[in-house]
C-alpha positions in Angstrom: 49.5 87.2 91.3 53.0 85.7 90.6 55.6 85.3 93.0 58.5 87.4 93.2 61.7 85.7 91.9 64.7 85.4 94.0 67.1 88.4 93.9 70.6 87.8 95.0 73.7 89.9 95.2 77.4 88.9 93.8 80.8 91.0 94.2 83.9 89.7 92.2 86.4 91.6 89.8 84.4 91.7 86.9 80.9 90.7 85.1 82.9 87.5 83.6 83.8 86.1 87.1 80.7 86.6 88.4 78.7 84.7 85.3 79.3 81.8 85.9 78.5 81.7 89.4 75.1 83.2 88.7 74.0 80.5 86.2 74.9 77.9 88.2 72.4 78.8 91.2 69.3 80.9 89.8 69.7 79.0 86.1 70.3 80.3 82.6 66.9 82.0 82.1 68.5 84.9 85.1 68.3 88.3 84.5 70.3 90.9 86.0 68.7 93.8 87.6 71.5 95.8 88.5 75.3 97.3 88.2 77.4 98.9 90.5 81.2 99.2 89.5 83.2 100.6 92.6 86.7 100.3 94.5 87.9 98.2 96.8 91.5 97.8 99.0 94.2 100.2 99.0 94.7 102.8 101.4 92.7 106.3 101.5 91.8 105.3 97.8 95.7 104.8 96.9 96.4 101.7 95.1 93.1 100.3 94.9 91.4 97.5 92.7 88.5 97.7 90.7 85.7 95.7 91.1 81.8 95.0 90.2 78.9 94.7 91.8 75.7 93.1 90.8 72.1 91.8 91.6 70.4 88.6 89.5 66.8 87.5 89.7 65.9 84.0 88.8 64.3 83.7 85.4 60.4 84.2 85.7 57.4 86.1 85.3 58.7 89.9 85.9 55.8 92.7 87.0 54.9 95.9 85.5 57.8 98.4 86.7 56.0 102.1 86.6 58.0 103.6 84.5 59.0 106.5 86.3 60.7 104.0 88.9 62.5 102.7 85.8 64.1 105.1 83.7 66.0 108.4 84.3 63.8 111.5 85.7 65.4 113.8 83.1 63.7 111.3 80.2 59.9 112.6 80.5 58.8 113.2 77.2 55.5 111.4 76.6 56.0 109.0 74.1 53.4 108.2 71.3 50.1 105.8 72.3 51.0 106.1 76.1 49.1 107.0 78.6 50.8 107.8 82.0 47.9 107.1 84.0 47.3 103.8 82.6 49.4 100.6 82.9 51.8 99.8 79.8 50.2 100.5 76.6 51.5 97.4 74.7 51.0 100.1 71.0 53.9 102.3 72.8 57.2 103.0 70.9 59.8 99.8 71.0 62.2 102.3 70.8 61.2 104.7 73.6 63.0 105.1 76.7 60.2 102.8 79.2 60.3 99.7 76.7 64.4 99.9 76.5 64.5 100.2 80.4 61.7 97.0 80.3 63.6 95.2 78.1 66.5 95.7 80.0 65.0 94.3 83.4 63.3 91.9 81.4 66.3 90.3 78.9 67.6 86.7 79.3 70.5 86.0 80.7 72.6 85.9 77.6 71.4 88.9 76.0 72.7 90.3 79.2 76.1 89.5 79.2 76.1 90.3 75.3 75.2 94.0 76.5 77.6 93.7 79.3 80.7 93.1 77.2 79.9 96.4 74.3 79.0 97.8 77.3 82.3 97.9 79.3 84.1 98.0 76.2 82.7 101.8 75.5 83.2 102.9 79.2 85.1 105.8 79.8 88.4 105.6 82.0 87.0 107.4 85.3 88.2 110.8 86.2 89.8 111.7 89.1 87.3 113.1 91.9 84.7 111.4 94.1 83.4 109.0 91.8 84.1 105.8 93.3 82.2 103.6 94.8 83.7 101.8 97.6 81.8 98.2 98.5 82.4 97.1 102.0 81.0 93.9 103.4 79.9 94.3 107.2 77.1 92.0 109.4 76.3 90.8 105.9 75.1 93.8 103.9 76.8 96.1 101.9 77.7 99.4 102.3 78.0 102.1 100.0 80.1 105.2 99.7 82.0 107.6 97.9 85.5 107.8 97.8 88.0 109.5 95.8 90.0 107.3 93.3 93.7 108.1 93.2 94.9 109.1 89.6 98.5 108.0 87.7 99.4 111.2 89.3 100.2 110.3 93.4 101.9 107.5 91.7 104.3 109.7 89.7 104.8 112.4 92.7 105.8 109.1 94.8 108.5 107.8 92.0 109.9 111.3 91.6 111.1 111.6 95.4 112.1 108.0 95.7 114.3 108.9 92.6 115.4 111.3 94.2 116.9 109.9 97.1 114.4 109.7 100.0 113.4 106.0 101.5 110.4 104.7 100.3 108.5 104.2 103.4 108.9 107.4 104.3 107.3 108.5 100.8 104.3 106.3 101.3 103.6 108.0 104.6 103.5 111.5 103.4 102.0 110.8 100.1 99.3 108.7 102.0 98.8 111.4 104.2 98.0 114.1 101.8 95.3 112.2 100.0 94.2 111.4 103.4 94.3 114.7 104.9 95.0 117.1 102.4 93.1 116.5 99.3 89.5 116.2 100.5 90.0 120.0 101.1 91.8 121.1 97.7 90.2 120.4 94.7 92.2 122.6 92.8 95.4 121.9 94.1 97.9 119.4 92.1 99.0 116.2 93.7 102.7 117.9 94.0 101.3 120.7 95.6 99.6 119.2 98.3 102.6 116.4 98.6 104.8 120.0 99.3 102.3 120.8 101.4 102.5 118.1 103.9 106.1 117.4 103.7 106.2 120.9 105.3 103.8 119.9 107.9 105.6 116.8 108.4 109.3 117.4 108.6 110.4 119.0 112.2 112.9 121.7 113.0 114.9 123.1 116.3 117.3 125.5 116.8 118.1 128.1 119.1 117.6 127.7 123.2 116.9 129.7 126.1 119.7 128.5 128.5 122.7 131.0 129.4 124.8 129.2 127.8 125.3 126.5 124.9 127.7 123.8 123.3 127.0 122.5 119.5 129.4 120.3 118.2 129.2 119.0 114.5 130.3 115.4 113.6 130.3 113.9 109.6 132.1 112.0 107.2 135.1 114.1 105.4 134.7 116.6 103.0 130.8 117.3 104.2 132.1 120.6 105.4 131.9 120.2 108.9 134.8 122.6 109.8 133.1 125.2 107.4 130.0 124.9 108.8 131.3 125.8 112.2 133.1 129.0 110.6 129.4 129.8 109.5 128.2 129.7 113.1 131.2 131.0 114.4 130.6 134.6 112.4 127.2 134.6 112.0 127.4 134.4 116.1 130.2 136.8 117.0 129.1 139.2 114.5 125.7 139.8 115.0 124.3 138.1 118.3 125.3 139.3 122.1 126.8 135.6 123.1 130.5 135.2 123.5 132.0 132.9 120.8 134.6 130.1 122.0 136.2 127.6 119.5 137.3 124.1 120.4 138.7 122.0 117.7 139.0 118.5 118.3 141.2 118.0 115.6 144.4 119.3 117.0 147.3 120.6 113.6 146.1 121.2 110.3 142.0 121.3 111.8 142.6 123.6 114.0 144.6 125.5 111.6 142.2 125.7 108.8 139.4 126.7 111.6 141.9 129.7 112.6 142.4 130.8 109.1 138.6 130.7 108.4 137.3 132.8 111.5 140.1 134.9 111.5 140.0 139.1 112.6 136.6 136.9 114.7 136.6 138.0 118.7 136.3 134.3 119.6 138.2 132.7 121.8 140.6 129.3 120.5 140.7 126.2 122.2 141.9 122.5 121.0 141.6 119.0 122.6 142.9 115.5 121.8 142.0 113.9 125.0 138.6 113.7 126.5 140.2 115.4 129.9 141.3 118.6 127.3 138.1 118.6 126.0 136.1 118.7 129.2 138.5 121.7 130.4 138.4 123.2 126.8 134.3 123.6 126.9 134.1 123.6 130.6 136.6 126.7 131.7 135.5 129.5 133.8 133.6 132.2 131.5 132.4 130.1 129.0 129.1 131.7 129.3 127.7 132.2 125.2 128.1 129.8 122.2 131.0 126.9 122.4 131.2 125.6 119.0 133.1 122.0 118.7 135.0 121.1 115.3 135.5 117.1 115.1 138.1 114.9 112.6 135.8 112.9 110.0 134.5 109.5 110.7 133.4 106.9 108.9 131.0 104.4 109.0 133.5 101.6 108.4 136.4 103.0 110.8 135.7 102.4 114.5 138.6 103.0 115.9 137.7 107.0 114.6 134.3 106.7 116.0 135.4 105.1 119.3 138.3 108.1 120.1 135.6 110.9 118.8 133.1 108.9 121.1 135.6 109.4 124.3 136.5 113.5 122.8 132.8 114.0 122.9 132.1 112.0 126.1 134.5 114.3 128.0 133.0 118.1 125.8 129.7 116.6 126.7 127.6 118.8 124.1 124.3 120.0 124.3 123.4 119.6 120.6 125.3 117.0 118.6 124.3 117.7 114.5 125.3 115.1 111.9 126.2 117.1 108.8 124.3 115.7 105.9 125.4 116.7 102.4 122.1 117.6 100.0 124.3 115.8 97.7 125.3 112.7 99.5 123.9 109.0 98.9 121.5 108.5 101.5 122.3 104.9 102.5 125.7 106.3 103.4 124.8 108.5 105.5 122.3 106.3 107.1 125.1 103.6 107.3 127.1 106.0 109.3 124.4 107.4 111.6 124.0 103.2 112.7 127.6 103.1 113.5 127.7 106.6 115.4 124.6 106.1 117.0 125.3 103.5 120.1 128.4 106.0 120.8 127.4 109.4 120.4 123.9 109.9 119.0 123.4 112.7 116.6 120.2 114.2 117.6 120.0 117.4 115.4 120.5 117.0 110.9 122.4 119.7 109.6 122.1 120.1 106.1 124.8 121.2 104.2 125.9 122.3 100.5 122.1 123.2 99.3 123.6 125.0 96.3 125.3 121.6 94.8 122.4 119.2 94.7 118.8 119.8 92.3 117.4 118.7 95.7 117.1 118.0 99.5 115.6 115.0 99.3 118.3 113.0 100.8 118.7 115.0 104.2 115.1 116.0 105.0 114.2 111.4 104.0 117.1 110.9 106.8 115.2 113.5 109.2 112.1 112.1 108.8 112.9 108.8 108.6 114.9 109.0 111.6 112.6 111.3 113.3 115.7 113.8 114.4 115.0 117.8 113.4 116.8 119.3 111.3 118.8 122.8 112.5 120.4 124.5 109.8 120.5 124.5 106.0 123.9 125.8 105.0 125.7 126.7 101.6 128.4 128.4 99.6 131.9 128.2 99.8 132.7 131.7 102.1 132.3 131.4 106.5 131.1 135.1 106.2 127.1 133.6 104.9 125.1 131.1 103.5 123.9 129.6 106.7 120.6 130.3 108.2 118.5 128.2 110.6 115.7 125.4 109.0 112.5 126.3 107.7 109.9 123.8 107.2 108.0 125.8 104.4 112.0 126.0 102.3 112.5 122.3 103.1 109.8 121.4 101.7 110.6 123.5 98.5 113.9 122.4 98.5 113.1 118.8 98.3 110.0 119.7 95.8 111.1 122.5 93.6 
């Protein structure tokens, strides 16, 4: 009886890298006796590397394999001269299936790598499903399991909203989470689809309250349509809600002026404020009970002498909800830039988004709200106060910034 040669087991990025290494401690007479190709790194699948797999024997005397331990189960056609009971029949076919998977076990080293090399150069590119195989080192061994191989396609979903505006680490999170958490589940869905899906699961709204009363006031750089957006409320409140309506423009002249001609034949009542003691009487008066909607002059992210005097205006109004308009078609380091300089003085803790109808997406506003982890209230557009706004929807959002 011969002794059993030693079997060892190598990992590396291909059969090439691992060659060497395999001559050098079990000799050049080594035979390889098997091939596992798998993934490894990466998250969920995402973004990882190929990589090989592969046991050697030192050269030597090799047993009789039975041959149904050798070749494929589906490959049972009894071949001429052999009997099944019997060992190997030395008269059996050189070309059958049991002498090619022999041979195979059997071959020296070289012949291996010669079959390696045709071998990889005829493999197909793998599809996308569970068809990885994911090689994990742990106490020594090596564990095996499936694991689904992200396609080309997460990869272009991914470029497509960073083109479009929204940050890039907020892209990797959802698009990480829906082959995490999404796509196990869908096997028929496309990776846009379930990319859609999550972003609607991921990206928060709020609106409404169940207090007596409530003050909003709206703050943003100029022309983002921050007075037409409070026209908006202003109707869509005293028109068809039971709350009373007050107005309080901050912005004392032509502001207030262009507010007045925009809710005008409106039962609201008008107030305006240029110091922060008017504005606390302004919001605060006796019967104030309903809606108080705050109209603010622009700011910008490079003026802070504007954002220190609507800082002390707001200090003194002392709204419930503060919303930092966000254009759908507005650069999104902008607006960041401006939420940083707003932020230590009067944080914004609501995104309004505003003219929907001008951008081919809401990419930009929903990235800020999820990157900044602040809900968005309302999505607003169109040129007329009588329409256009209506409160946030996670399921739109989502369509918006996907369509």
């Amino acid at each position: 009886m011969h002794t059993m040669p030693e079997t060892r087991t190598y990992q590396g990025a291909s059969l090439e890298e691992l060659l060497p290494k395999i001559r050098e401690e079990l000799g050049a007479g080594a035979v390889i006796t098997r091939r596992r190709e798998g993934v490894t790194g990466g998250f969920a699948g995402f973004f990882g590397k190929r990589c090989i797999e592969v046991e050697a024997q030192a050269g030597g005397p090799v047993q009789s394999v039975p041959a149904s331990s050798v070749f494929d189960a589906y490959d049972t056609a009894r071949e001429p001269g052999l009997d099944m009971d019997s060992d190997l029949d030395l008269g059996v076919d050189a070309d059958g299936p049991v002498m090619r998977s022999f041979i195979e076990q059997a071959s020296p080293f070289a012949d291996v790598l010669d079959d390696a090399l045709v071998e990889r150069d005829e493999t197909p590119a793998v599809p996308s499903g569970f068809e990885g195989i994911d090689l994990v080192s742990a106490s020594g061994s090596v564990e095996v399991a499936a694991r689904q191989i992200a396609t080309g396609d997460w990869e272009q979903v991914s470029a497509r909203l960073v083109d479009a505006g929204m940050p890039a680490d907020v892209v990797e999170a959802i698009v990480s989470d829906a082959i995490r958490l999404l796509a196990p589940f869908a096997p028929d869905s496309t990776e846009a689809d379930l990319v859609r899906q999550m972003l609607a699961r991921s990206v928060r709204v709020e609106h409404g309250w169940r207090s007596k009363s409530r003050t909003i006031a709206v703050v943003g750089p100029a022309g983002a349509g921050k007075t037409l957006t409070i026209a908006k409320l202003a109707h869509a409140f005293a028109e068809r809600s039971p709350f009373t309506v007050r107005l309080v423009s901050l912005e004392p002249g032509e502001g207030a002026e262009r507010l007045e001609a925009m809710t005008e034949g409106l039962d609201v009542e008008r107030r305006t404020a240029d110091t922060p003691e008017a504005a606390k009487s302004a919001v605060r008066a006796p019967g104030t009970d309903g809606v108080v909607l705050i109209d603010t002059p622009p700011v910008s992210a490079g003026d802070g002498e504007s954002i220190a005097t609507l800082g002390r205006l707001l200090a003194g109004a002392r709204p419930d909800e503060t919303h930092l308009i966000a254009p759908a078609g507005y650069d999104a380091r902008s607006l960041l830039h401006l939420n940083a300089a707003i932020d230590p003085v009067f944080p914004a803790n609501r995104i309004l988004i505003s003219r929907i109808d001008e951008a081919p997406t809401a990419a930009v506003p929903v990235g800020i709200s999820l990157g900044l982890k602040r809900p968005v209230s309302y999505i607003a557009d169109g040129r007329r106060p009588t329409g256009g706004l209506r409160p946030a929807d996670p399921n739109e959002l989502a369509a918006l910034v996907m369509p």
